[in-house]
C-alpha positions in Angstrom: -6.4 -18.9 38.9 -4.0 -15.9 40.1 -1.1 -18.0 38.1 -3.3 -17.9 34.8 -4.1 -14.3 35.6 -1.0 -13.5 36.1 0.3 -15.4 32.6 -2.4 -13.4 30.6 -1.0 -10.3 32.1 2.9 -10.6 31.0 1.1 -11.5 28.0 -0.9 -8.4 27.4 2.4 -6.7 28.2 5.1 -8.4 26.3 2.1 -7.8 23.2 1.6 -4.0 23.9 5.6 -3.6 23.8 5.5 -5.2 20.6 3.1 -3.2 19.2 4.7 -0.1 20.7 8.2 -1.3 18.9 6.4 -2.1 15.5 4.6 1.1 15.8 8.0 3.4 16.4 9.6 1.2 13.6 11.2 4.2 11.6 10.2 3.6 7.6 10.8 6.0 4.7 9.8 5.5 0.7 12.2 6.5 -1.8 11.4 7.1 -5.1 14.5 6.6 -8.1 14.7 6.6 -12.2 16.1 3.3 -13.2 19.7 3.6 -13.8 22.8 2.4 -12.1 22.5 4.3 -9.4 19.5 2.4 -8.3 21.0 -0.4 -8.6 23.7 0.9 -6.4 20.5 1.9 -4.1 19.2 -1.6 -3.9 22.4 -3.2 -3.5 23.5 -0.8 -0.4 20.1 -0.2 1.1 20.5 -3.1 3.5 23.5 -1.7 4.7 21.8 1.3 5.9 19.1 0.3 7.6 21.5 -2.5 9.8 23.2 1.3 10.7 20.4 3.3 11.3 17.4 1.1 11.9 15.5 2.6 9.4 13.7 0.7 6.6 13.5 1.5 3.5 11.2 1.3 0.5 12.2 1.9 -2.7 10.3 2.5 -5.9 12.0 2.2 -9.5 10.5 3.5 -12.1 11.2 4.9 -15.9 12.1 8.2 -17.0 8.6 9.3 -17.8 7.5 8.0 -14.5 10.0 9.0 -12.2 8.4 13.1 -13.5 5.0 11.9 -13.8 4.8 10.7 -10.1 6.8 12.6 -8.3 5.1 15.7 -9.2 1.5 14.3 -8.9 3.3 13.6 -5.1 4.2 16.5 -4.7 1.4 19.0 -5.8 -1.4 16.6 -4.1 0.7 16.2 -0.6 -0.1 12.7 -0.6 3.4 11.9 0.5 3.6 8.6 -1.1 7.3 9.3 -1.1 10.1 10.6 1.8 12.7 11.3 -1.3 12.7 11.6 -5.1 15.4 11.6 -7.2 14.9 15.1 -9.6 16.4 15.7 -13.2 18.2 19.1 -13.4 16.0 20.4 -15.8 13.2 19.5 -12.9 14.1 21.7 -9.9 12.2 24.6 -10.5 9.2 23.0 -11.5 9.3 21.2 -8.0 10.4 24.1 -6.3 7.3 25.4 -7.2 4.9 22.9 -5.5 5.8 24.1 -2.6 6.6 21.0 -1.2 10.0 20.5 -1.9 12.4 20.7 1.3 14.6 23.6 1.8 17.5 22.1 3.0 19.7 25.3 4.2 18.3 24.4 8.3 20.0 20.9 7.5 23.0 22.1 5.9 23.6 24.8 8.7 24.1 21.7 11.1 26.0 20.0 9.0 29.6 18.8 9.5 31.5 21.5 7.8 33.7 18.2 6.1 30.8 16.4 5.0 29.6 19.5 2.8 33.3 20.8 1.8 33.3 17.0 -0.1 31.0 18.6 -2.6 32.5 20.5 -5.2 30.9 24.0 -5.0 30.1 23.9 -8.6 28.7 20.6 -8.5 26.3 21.6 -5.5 24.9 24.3 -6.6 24.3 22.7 -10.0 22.3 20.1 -8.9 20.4 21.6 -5.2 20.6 25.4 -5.7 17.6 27.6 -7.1 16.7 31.2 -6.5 19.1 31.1 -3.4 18.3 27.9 -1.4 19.3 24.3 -1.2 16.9 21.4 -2.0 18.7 18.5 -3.4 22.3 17.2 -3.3 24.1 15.7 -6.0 23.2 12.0 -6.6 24.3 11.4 -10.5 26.3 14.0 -11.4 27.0 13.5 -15.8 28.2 16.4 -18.3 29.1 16.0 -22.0 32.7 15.1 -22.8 34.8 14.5 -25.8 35.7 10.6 -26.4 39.1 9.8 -28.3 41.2 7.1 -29.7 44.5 8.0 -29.0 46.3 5.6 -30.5 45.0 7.1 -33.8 45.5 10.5 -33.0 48.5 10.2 -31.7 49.8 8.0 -34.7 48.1 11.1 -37.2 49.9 13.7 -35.1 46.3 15.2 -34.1 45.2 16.6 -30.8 42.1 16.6 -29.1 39.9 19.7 -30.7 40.0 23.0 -28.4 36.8 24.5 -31.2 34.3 23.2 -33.2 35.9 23.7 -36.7 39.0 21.8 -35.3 36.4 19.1 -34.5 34.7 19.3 -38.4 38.6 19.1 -39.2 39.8 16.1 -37.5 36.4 14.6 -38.5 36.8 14.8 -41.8 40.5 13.8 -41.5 39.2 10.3 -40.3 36.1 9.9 -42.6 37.1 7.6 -45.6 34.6 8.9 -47.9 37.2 11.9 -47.7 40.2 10.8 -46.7 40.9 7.1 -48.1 44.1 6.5 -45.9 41.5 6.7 -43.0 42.1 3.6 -40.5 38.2 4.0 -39.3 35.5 4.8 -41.5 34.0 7.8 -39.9 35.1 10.5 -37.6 32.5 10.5 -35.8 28.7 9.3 -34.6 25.6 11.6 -33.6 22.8 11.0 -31.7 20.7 13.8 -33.8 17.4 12.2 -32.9 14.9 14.7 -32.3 14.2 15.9 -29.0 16.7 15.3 -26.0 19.8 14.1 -28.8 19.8 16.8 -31.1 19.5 19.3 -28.6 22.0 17.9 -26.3 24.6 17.1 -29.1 23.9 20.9 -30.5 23.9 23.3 -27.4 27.2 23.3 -26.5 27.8 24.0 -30.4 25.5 27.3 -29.8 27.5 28.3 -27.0 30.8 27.5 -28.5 30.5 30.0 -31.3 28.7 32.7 -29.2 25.2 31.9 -29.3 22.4 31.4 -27.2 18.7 30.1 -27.3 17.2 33.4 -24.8 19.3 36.7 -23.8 18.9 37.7 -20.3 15.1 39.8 -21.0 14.0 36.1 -22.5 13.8 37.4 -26.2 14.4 34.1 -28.5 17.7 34.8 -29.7 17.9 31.8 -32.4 17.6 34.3 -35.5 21.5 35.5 -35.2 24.7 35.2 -36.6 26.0 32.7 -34.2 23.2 30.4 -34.2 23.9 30.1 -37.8 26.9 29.2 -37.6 26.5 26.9 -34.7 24.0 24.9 -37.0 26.0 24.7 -39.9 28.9 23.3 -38.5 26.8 20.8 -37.2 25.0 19.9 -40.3 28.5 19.7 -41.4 29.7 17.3 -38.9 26.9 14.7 -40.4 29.0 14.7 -43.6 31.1 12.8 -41.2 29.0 10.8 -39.4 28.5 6.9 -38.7 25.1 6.3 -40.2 21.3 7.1 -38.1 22.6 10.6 -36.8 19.0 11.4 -37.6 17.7 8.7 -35.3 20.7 7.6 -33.2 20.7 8.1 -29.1 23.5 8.1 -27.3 24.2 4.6 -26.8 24.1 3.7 -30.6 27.0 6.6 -30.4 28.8 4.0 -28.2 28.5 1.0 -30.0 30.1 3.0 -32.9 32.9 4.2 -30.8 33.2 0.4 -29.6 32.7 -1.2 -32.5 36.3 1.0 -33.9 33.9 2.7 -36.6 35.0 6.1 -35.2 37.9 7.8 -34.2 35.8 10.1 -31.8 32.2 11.1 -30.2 30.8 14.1 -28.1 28.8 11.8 -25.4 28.0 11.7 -22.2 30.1 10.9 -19.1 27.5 8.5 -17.8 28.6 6.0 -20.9 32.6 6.3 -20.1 32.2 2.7 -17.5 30.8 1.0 -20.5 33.6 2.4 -23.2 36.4 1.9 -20.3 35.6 -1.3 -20.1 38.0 -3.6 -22.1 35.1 -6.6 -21.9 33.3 -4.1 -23.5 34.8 -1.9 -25.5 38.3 -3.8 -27.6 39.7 -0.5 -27.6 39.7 0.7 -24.0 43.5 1.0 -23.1 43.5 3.7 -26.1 40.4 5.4 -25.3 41.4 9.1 -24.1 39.2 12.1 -22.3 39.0 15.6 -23.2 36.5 18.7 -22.5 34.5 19.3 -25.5 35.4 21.6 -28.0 34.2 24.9 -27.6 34.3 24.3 -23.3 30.8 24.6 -22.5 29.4 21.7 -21.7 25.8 20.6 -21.0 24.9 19.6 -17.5 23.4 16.1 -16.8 22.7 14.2 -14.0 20.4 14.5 -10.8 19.8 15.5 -7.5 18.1 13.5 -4.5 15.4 15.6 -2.5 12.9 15.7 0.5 9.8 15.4 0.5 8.2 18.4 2.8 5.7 16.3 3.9 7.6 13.5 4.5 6.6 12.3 8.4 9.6 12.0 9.4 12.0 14.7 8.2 14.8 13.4 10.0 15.0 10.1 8.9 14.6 11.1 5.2 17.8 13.3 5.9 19.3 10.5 7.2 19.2 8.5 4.5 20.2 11.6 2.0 23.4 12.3 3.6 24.0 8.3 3.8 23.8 7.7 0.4 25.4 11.5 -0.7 28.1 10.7 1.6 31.8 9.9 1.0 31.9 6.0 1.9 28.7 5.2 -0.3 30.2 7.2 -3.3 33.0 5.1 -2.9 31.9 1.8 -2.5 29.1 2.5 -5.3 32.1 2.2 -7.4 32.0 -1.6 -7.0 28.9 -1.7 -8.2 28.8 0.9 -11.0 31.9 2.7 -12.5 31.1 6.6 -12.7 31.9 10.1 -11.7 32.1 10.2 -8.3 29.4 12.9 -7.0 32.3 14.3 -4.1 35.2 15.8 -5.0 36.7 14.2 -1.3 36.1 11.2 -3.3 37.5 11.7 -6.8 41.1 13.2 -5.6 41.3 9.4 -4.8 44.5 8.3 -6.1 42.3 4.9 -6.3 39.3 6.0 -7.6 41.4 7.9 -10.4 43.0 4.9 -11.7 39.3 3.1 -12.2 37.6 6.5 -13.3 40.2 8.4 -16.0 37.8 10.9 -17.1 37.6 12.1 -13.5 39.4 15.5 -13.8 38.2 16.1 -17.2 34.7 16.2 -15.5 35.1 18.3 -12.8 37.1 21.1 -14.8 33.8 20.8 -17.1 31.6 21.8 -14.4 34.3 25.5 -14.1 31.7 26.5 -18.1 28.9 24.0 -17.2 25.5 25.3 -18.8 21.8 23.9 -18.7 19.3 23.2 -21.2 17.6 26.2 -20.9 16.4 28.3 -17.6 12.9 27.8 -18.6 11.8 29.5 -15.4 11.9 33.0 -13.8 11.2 34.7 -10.6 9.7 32.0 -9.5 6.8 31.8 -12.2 6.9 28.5 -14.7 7.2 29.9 -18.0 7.1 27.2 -20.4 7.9 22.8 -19.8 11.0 22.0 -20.4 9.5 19.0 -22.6 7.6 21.2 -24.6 10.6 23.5 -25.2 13.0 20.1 -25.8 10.7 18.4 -28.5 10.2 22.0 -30.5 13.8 22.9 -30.6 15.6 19.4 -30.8 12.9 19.3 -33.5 14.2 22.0 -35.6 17.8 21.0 -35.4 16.8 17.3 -36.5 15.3 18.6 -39.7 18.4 20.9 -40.4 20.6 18.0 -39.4 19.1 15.5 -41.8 18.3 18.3 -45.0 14.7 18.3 -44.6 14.9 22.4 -43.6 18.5 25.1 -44.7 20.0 25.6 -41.4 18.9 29.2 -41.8 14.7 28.4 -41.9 15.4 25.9 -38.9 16.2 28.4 -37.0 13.6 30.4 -38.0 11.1 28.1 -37.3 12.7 27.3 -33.6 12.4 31.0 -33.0 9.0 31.5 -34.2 7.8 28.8 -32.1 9.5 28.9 -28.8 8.2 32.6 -28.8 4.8 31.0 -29.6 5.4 28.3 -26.6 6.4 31.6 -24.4 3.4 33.1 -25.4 1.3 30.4 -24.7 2.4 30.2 -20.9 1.8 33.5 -20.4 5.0 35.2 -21.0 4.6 38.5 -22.4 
């Protein structure tokens, strides 16, 4: 009877230090837009929890979704997720939950290496509003310039420095212009309305001096500059691949692939597909610039804490893991793209695989954003809202259904409405 008794007791034990382990099991929930960085996510993850311990769960969602439920997450507090990964144009807008993690208390006992691998540009692009740190650079993208060189260099032409060099050479390689042309258009836009046209127009606007708000947030589309800006790129759709009104950026590629252009204002995000030789014939000739004009757009994301998240520490773990310098690398196997570190991209090595590198990271010296749609802390107007009422406007200029002149007119009639509408006075 005592041997039984004393059988059931090891028992009881071995099974309350089991549930005592299972209990302590560290766990965090990650929350990530599909893209190739999750895949990099999903393909790494087990290597961090065999390091740390700690599992993780992570959640991949669309676009749309990745908005949609982080914020519901983080105005309800329901802390369905440790992290989420946050769109530029998104930070404010979190920020002002209240529930987005300052990370300065972090970052002040930080390794002062691990930090000094970030670009200060690129940081503070991505993590830094109104002063603070709450996200670190986990898909850093800008707008570049795309070239064959082998044509440019057999024409005697150099990469465009402005916009009406860029018109220029465009028409130079259109064959409805020039017949001696050895591609038959200069170039492809993605004029869709919304996120295309207003991404493939800004840095235009800012090229020529222009701007979409002054510094008092007056509407500032009704001036010479703006214009211009417009009518150079209605212009450039004289010498366009056909769909500029509807084309995204990846029917820019498979123009630029396809050798139907000589050159495209895109997205460094698409440079692993076009420097691909299995996917692009043209590869070897395929050259990088800074876009005309130098002021690009800024893409890309930041990963973030959760405030709520139970278990702070853990969460951090995992951010400066998969911000850090030996992930950035090895992500590289697994998806060709800008390295997020700058420790990482003065890699002799990583150069050789990622060309546009530099090209990238002098961008970021001029890099601009869509808009600062927010002020002193108060949301003034979604940047969705703002995105489908201008891209709008420059569609219908782009594809003749308004003069570049009343597009602009009715841009700056109704962004000031939008304004109005939130409460901006």
């Amino acid at each position: 009877m005592k041997k039984y008794l004393l059988v059931c007791l090891i028992s009881l034990v071995i099974l309350t230090l089991s549930f005592v382990a299972v209990s302590q099991e560290k766990e965090i929930s990650i929350l990530l837009t599909g893209s190739p960085l999750a895949d990099v996510m999903e393909t790494l993850q087990d290597d961090f929890e065999k390091e740390t311990g700690i599992k993780v769960n992570v959640e991949i969602v669309g676009y749309e979704d990745t908005h949609t439920k982080g914020i519901l997450d983080l105005v309800s507090g329901t802390n369905n997720y440790d992290l989420l990964m946050v769109d530029n144009p998104w930070i404010a807008e979190y920020v002002q939950t209240g529930n987005l993690l300052v990370l300065d208390e972090f970052m002040a006992k930080e390794d002062p290496e691990y930090l000094a691998g970030f670009d200060k540009a690129v940081l503070d692009a991505y993590g830094l509003y109104e002063g603070k740190y709450y996200g670190y650079p986990i898909m850093l993208t800008t707008t570049i310039l795309f070239y064959r060189s082998d044509l440019f260099e057999q024409y005697g032409k150099k990469a465009p420095e402005t916009w009406d060099e860029f018109n220029e050479i465009a028409k130079f390689f259109t064959q409805s212009f020039n017949p001696e042309s050895p591609v038959k258009y200069g170039i492809s836009i993605a004029g869709e309305r919304g996120d295309g046209a207003i991404s493939q127009w800004l840095p235009l606007l800012w090229g020529y001096g222009g701007s979409v708000f002054d510094k008092d947030w007056n509407v500032t589309l009704n001036t010479p500059e703006a214009l211009k800006a417009l009518e150079a790129f209605v212009e450039s759709a004289q010498y366009s691949a056909p769909g500029f009104g509807t084309n995204y950026f990846p029917e820019q590629v498979a123009h630029f692939t396809n050798g139907e252009i000589a050159m495209m204002e895109n997205w460094d995000a698409f440079a692993g597909d076009v420097a691909d030789p299995v996917k692009n014939p043209y590869a070897e000739n395929t050259a990088y610039a800074s876009i005309p004009g130098k002021y690009p757009l800024l893409g890309g994301w930041a990963l973030s804490i959760n405030k709520n998240s139970k278990d702070l520490d853990s969460a951090y773990t995992f951010l400066r893991w998969a911000c850090g310098p030996e992930v950035t690398k090895k992500s590289l196997e697994v998806s060709i793209s800008t390295p997020i570190r700058i420790d990482v991209a003065q890699d002799p090595e990583v150069k050789a695989i990622v060309p546009w590198v530099d090209v990238v990271y002098e961008e970021f010296k001029n890099i601009r954003k869509y808009a600062e749609t927010y002020q002193g802390g108060q949301i003034l107007i979604p940047e969705a809202e703002y995105h489908v009422l201008l891209g709008t406007a420059i569609n219908e200029a782009l594809t003749g259904q308004l003069s570049a002149k009343d597009a602009l007119a009715k841009a700056q009639k109704d962004i000031e409405d939008l304004l109005k509408k939130h409460g901006y006075k």
